[in-house]
Each structure stands twice: as C-alpha cells, then as structure tokens.
N, C-alpha and C positions, 0 to 999 in steps of 0.2 A: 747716486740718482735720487735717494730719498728726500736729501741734504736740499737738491736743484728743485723739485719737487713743495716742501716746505718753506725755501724762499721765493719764490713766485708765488706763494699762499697768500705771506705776507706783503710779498711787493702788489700787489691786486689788493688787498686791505687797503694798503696806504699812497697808492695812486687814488682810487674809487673815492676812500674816505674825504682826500684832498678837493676832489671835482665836485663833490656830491651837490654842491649849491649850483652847479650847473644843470644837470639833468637829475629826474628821480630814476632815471635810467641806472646813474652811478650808485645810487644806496642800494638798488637791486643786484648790482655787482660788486656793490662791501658785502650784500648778506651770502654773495658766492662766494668770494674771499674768506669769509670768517669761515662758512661750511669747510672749505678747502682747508683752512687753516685746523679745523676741529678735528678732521681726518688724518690729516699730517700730526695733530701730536698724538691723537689713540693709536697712531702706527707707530710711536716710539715711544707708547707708553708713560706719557704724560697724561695720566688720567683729569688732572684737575683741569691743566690746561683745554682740555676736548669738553670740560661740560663748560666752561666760562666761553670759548670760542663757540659752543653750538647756540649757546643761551645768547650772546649775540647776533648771530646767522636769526634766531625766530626776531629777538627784541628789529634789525636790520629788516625783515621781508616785512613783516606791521608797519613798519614804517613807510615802505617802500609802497603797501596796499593803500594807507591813507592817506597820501602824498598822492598816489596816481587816482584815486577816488574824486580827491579836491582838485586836482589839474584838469579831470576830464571836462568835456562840453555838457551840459545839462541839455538832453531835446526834450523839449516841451509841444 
C-alpha cells in the first residue's frame, strides 16, 4: 500500500509538472505532488529525499501565488 501510495506521489508530480503551462492551477497541484511525494519518502525514511521534495512543494506554492497574483483581473 505504501509502494501504491508513493507512486501516485509521483505520477501527480509528473502529470501536473507536464500541464503546468496550461493552467497555474497544475503548479498548485505539482506543489501537492511534491508535499505528497515529501511524506511518502519521511515514511520510508529517506530523509534526504523529504527535505528536497518539501523544499520543492514551498519553491512550487510561490510560484503558484505569483502566477495566480499576475493572472488575476486588477479592479480599479
């Protein structure tokens, strides 16, 4: 289960990663894939793995806030 769990982490990384020039919706949903991915390896104890996946998941949601900042409609 863990195993099923883990790849779906990643296949949500690299579906999301792939669309991302579509919507900034999708980079919102790599920085859930990477969190997902970050949980998935501190659960089998790949430490190194969990801080480079989380440290992606933050660098992912910044991205995600100034992309949907600059898409929004300005009301004036």
């Amino acid at each position: 289960m863990l195993t099923l769990f883990g790849s779906l982490a990643v296949a949500i990384m690299f579906v999301s990663y792939w669309l991302e020039r579509r919507s900034k919706w999708m980079v919102l949903v790599f920085a859930l894939g990477c969190a997902l991915t970050a949980a998935y390896s501190g659960l089998v104890s790949a430490y190194p793995v969990t801080i480079i996946e989380g440290l992606w998941a933050l660098v992912a949601l910044r991205r995600f806030m100034k992309r949907h900042r600059d898409e929004s409609p300005v009301l004036e």
